[in-house]
C-alpha positions as CSV (number, residue, x, y, z in Angstrom):
1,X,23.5,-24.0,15.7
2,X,24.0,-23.1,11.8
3,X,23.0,-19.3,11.0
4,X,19.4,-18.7,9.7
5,X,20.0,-20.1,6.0
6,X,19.2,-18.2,2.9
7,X,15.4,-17.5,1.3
8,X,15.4,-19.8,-1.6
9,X,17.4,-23.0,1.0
10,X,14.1,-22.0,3.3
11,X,11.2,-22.3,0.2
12,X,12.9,-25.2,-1.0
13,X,12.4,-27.1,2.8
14,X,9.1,-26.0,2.2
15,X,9.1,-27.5,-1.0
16,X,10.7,-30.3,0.0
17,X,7.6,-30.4,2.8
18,X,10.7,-30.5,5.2
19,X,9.3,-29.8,8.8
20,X,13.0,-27.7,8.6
21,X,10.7,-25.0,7.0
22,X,9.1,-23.5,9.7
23,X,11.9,-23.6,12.5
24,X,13.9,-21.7,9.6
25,X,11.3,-19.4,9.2
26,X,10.8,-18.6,12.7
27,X,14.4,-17.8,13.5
28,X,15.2,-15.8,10.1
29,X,11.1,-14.1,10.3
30,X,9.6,-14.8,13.5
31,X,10.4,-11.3,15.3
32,X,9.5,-9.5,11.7
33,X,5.9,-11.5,11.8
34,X,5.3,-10.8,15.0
35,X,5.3,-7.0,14.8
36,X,3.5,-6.9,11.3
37,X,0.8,-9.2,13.6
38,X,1.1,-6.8,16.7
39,X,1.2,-3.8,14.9
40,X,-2.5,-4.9,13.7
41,X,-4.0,-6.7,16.4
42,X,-2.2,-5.0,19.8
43,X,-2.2,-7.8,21.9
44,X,1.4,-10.5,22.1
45,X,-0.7,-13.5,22.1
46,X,-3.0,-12.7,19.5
47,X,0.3,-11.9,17.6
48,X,2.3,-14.7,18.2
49,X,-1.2,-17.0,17.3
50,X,-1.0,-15.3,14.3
51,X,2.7,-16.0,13.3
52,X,1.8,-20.1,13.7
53,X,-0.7,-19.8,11.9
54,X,1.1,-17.5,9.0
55,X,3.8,-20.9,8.9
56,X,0.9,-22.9,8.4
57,X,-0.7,-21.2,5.4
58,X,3.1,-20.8,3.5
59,X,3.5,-24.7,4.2
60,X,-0.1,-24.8,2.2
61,X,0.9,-22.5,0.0
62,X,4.3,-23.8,-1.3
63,X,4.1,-25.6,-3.7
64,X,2.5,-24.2,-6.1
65,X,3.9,-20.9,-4.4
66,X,7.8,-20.1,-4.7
67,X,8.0,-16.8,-3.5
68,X,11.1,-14.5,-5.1
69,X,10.7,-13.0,-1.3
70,X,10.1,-15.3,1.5
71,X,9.8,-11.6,4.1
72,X,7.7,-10.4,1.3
73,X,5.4,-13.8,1.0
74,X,5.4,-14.3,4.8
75,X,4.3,-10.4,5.9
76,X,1.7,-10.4,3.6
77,X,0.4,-13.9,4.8
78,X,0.6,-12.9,8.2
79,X,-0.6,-9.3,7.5
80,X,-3.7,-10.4,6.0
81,X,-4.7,-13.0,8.5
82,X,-4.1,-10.3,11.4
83,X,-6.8,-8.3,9.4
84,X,-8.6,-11.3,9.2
85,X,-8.6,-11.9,12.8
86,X,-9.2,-8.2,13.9
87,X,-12.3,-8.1,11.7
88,X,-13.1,-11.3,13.8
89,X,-12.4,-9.9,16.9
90,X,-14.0,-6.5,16.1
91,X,-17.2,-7.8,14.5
92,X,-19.6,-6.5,17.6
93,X,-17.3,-3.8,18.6
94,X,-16.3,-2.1,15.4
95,X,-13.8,0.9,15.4
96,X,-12.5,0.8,18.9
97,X,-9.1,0.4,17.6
98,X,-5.9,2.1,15.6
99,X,-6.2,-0.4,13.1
100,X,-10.0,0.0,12.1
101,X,-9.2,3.5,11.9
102,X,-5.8,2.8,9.5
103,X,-8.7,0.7,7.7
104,X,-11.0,3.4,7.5
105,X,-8.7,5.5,6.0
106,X,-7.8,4.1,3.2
107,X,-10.9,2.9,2.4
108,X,-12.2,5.7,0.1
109,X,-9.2,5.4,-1.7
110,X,-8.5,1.3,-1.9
111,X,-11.7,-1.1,-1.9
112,X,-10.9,-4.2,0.4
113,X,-12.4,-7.0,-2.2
114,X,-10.3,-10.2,-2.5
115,X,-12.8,-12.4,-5.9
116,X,-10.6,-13.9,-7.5
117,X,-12.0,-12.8,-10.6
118,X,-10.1,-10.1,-9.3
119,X,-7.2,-11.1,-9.8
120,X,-5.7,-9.8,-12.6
121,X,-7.4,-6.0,-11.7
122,X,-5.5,-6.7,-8.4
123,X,-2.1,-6.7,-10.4
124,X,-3.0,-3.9,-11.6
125,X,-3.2,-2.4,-8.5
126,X,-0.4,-3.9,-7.0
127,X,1.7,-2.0,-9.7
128,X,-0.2,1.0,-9.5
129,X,0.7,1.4,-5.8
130,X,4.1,0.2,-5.9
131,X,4.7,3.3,-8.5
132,X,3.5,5.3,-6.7
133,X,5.7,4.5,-3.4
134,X,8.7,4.5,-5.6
135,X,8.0,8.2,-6.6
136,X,7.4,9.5,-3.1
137,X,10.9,11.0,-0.8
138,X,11.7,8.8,1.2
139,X,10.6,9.9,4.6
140,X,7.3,10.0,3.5
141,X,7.5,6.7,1.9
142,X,8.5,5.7,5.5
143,X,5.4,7.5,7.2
144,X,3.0,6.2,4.4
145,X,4.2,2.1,5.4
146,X,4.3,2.7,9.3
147,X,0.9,3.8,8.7
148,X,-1.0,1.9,5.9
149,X,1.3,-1.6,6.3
150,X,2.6,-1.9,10.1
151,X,-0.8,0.4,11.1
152,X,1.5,1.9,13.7
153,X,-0.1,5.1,15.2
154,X,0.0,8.6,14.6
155,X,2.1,9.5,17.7
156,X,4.5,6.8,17.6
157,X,5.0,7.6,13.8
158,X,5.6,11.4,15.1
159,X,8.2,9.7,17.4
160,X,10.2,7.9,14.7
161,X,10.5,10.2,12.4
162,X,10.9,13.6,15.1
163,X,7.2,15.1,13.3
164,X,4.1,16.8,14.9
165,X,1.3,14.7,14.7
166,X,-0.7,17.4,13.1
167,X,2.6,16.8,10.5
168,X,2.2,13.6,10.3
169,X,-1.9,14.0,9.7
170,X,-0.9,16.3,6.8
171,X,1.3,14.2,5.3
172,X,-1.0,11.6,5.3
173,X,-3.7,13.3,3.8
174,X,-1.8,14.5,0.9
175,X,-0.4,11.3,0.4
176,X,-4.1,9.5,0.1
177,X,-5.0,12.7,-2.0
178,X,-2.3,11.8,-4.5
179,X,-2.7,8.1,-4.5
180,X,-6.4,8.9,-5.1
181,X,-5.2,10.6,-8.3
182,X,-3.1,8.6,-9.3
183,X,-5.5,5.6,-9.0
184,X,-8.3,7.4,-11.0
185,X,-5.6,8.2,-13.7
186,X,-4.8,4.6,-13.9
187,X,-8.7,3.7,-14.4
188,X,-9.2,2.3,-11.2
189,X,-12.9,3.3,-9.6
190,X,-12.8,5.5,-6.2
Protein backbone atom coordinates (compact mmCIF):
# COMPACT_ATOMS: atom_id res chain seq x y z
CA UNK A 1 0.00 0.00 0.00
CA UNK A 2 1.04 3.74 -1.04
CA UNK A 3 2.36 5.90 2.12
CA UNK A 4 -0.26 8.07 3.80
CA UNK A 5 -0.51 10.98 1.02
CA UNK A 6 0.02 14.59 1.71
CA UNK A 7 -2.75 17.18 3.48
CA UNK A 8 -3.92 19.10 0.59
CA UNK A 9 -4.13 15.31 -1.80
CA UNK A 10 -6.34 14.23 1.48
CA UNK A 11 -8.84 17.64 1.48
CA UNK A 12 -9.00 17.41 -2.07
CA UNK A 13 -10.56 13.47 -1.78
CA UNK A 14 -12.75 15.19 0.43
CA UNK A 15 -13.42 17.66 -1.95
CA UNK A 16 -13.71 15.49 -4.57
CA UNK A 17 -16.43 13.62 -2.00
CA UNK A 18 -13.95 10.62 -2.62
CA UNK A 19 -14.80 7.85 0.05
CA UNK A 20 -10.58 7.78 -0.31
CA UNK A 21 -10.94 10.60 2.27
CA UNK A 22 -11.50 9.02 5.30
CA UNK A 23 -9.32 5.79 4.92
CA UNK A 24 -6.52 8.51 4.27
CA UNK A 25 -7.42 10.25 7.18
CA UNK A 26 -7.45 7.40 9.45
CA UNK A 27 -4.06 6.06 8.51
CA UNK A 28 -2.19 9.61 8.33
CA UNK A 29 -4.68 10.89 11.84
CA UNK A 30 -6.33 8.11 13.26
CA UNK A 31 -3.84 7.32 16.25
CA UNK A 32 -3.53 11.40 16.72
CA UNK A 33 -7.55 11.57 17.03
CA UNK A 34 -7.74 8.97 19.08
CA UNK A 35 -5.67 10.33 21.90
CA UNK A 36 -7.05 13.99 21.54
CA UNK A 37 -10.63 11.88 22.05
CA UNK A 38 -9.08 9.68 24.98
CA UNK A 39 -7.27 12.25 26.54
CA UNK A 40 -10.93 13.80 27.06
CA UNK A 41 -13.28 11.11 27.48
CA UNK A 42 -10.95 8.15 29.16
CA UNK A 43 -12.52 5.28 27.88
CA UNK A 44 -11.01 3.47 24.02
CA UNK A 45 -14.43 3.03 22.75
CA UNK A 46 -15.81 6.22 23.56
CA UNK A 47 -12.58 7.42 21.72
CA UNK A 48 -12.53 5.53 18.85
CA UNK A 49 -16.70 6.47 18.43
CA UNK A 50 -15.47 9.73 18.49
CA UNK A 51 -12.78 9.54 15.79
CA UNK A 52 -15.80 8.09 13.24
CA UNK A 53 -17.72 10.40 13.97
CA UNK A 54 -14.82 13.37 13.64
CA UNK A 55 -14.51 11.83 9.68
CA UNK A 56 -17.94 12.31 9.43
CA UNK A 57 -18.31 15.97 10.42
CA UNK A 58 -14.90 17.04 8.02
CA UNK A 59 -16.71 15.04 5.05
CA UNK A 60 -19.71 17.65 6.04
CA UNK A 61 -17.52 20.21 6.46
CA UNK A 62 -15.37 20.20 3.22
CA UNK A 63 -16.47 21.86 1.03
CA UNK A 64 -17.01 24.90 1.96
CA UNK A 65 -14.04 23.98 4.43
CA UNK A 66 -10.38 23.68 3.04
CA UNK A 67 -8.38 23.58 5.94
CA UNK A 68 -4.53 24.97 5.58
CA UNK A 69 -4.09 22.07 8.28
CA UNK A 70 -5.91 18.87 7.96
CA UNK A 71 -4.17 17.73 11.93
CA UNK A 72 -5.25 21.16 12.90
CA UNK A 73 -9.01 20.91 11.26
CA UNK A 74 -9.39 17.28 12.34
CA UNK A 75 -8.12 17.68 16.38
CA UNK A 76 -10.26 20.46 16.74
CA UNK A 77 -13.27 18.55 15.20
CA UNK A 78 -12.69 15.71 17.24
CA UNK A 79 -11.68 17.74 20.37
CA UNK A 80 -14.80 19.51 20.47
CA UNK A 81 -17.16 16.63 19.87
CA UNK A 82 -15.27 14.63 22.85
CA UNK A 83 -16.35 17.76 24.95
CA UNK A 84 -19.51 17.45 23.47
CA UNK A 85 -19.87 13.91 24.34
CA UNK A 86 -18.39 14.25 28.00
CA UNK A 87 -20.82 16.96 28.74
CA UNK A 88 -23.38 14.28 27.46
CA UNK A 89 -22.02 11.68 29.40
CA UNK A 90 -21.51 13.79 32.55
CA UNK A 91 -24.83 15.66 32.50
CA UNK A 92 -26.20 13.74 35.99
CA UNK A 93 -22.77 13.12 37.28
CA UNK A 94 -20.95 16.42 36.83
CA UNK A 95 -17.25 16.69 37.88
CA UNK A 96 -16.30 13.19 38.53
CA UNK A 97 -13.57 13.48 35.99
CA UNK A 98 -9.99 15.03 34.98
CA UNK A 99 -11.53 16.61 32.20
CA UNK A 100 -14.45 18.55 33.99
CA UNK A 101 -11.87 19.73 36.25
CA UNK A 102 -9.39 20.83 33.06
CA UNK A 103 -12.86 22.59 32.17
CA UNK A 104 -13.31 24.10 35.39
CA UNK A 105 -10.22 25.62 35.23
CA UNK A 106 -10.13 27.57 32.59
CA UNK A 107 -13.40 28.59 32.93
CA UNK A 108 -12.86 31.97 34.85
CA UNK A 109 -10.43 32.81 32.39
CA UNK A 110 -12.15 31.60 28.83
CA UNK A 111 -16.11 31.54 28.61
CA UNK A 112 -17.19 28.23 26.69
CA UNK A 113 -19.95 30.14 24.30
CA UNK A 114 -19.97 28.90 20.64
CA UNK A 115 -23.15 31.99 18.85
CA UNK A 116 -22.18 32.49 15.94
CA UNK A 117 -22.69 35.99 16.33
CA UNK A 118 -19.61 35.23 17.99
CA UNK A 119 -17.70 34.64 15.50
CA UNK A 120 -15.70 37.28 14.75
CA UNK A 121 -14.99 38.05 18.83
CA UNK A 122 -13.92 34.30 18.62
CA UNK A 123 -11.05 35.37 16.12
CA UNK A 124 -10.18 37.61 18.27
CA UNK A 125 -9.62 35.20 20.71
CA UNK A 126 -8.15 32.76 18.77
CA UNK A 127 -5.27 35.31 18.11
CA UNK A 128 -5.19 36.52 21.40
CA UNK A 129 -4.37 33.01 22.76
CA UNK A 130 -2.14 31.95 20.07
CA UNK A 131 0.07 35.13 21.18
CA UNK A 132 0.18 34.39 24.02
CA UNK A 133 1.46 30.62 23.57
CA UNK A 134 4.03 31.94 21.21
CA UNK A 135 5.49 34.20 24.03
CA UNK A 136 5.61 31.47 26.68
CA UNK A 137 9.33 29.06 27.03
CA UNK A 138 8.76 26.31 25.67
CA UNK A 139 8.38 23.77 28.36
CA UNK A 140 5.67 25.57 29.74
CA UNK A 141 4.04 26.00 26.40
CA UNK A 142 4.25 22.12 26.55
CA UNK A 143 2.69 21.81 30.18
CA UNK A 144 0.02 24.59 29.28
CA UNK A 145 -1.28 22.11 25.89
CA UNK A 146 -1.00 18.64 27.87
CA UNK A 147 -3.18 20.33 30.12
CA UNK A 148 -5.81 22.78 28.53
CA UNK A 149 -5.74 20.82 24.82
CA UNK A 150 -4.96 16.85 25.44
CA UNK A 151 -6.53 17.45 29.31
CA UNK A 152 -3.83 15.00 30.31
CA UNK A 153 -3.43 14.99 34.18
CA UNK A 154 -1.46 16.64 36.56
CA UNK A 155 0.74 13.56 37.37
CA UNK A 156 1.25 12.19 34.06
CA UNK A 157 2.20 15.85 33.03
CA UNK A 158 4.74 15.67 36.13
CA UNK A 159 5.90 12.42 34.42
CA UNK A 160 6.62 13.87 30.96
CA UNK A 161 8.29 16.63 31.71
CA UNK A 162 10.45 15.20 35.18
CA UNK A 163 8.18 18.12 37.54
CA UNK A 164 6.53 17.92 40.92
CA UNK A 165 3.07 18.08 40.69
CA UNK A 166 2.91 20.89 43.20
CA UNK A 167 5.39 22.33 40.04
CA UNK A 168 3.24 21.62 37.64
CA UNK A 169 0.07 23.22 39.86
CA UNK A 170 2.25 26.42 39.97
CA UNK A 171 3.00 26.60 36.69
CA UNK A 172 -0.39 26.39 35.84
CA UNK A 173 -1.60 28.90 37.88
CA UNK A 174 0.72 31.54 36.73
CA UNK A 175 0.11 30.66 33.37
CA UNK A 176 -4.03 31.21 33.69
CA UNK A 177 -2.94 34.32 35.85
CA UNK A 178 -1.13 35.76 32.78
CA UNK A 179 -3.52 34.64 30.14
CA UNK A 180 -6.11 36.37 32.40
CA UNK A 181 -4.11 39.57 31.87
CA UNK A 182 -3.42 39.31 28.84
CA UNK A 183 -7.09 38.73 27.82
CA UNK A 184 -8.35 41.78 29.84
CA UNK A 185 -5.59 43.84 28.12
CA UNK A 186 -6.96 42.71 24.86
CA UNK A 187 -10.64 43.82 25.96
CA UNK A 188 -11.97 40.58 26.32
CA UNK A 189 -14.49 40.30 29.55
CA UNK A 190 -13.27 37.81 32.51
Amino acid sequence: MEKCRDDSYIVQLYWDRSEAAIGESSARYGTYCRAVAFGILRDRLEAEEAENDTYLRAWNAMPPARPLSLKAFLGRICRNLSLDRLRFLSAEKRGGGESAAVLDELAEVVSGGSDPVQELEDQRLTEALNDFLAGLEAEKRKVFMRRYWYMDGISEIARLYGLTESNVKVILYRLRQQLKDVLSKEGFEI
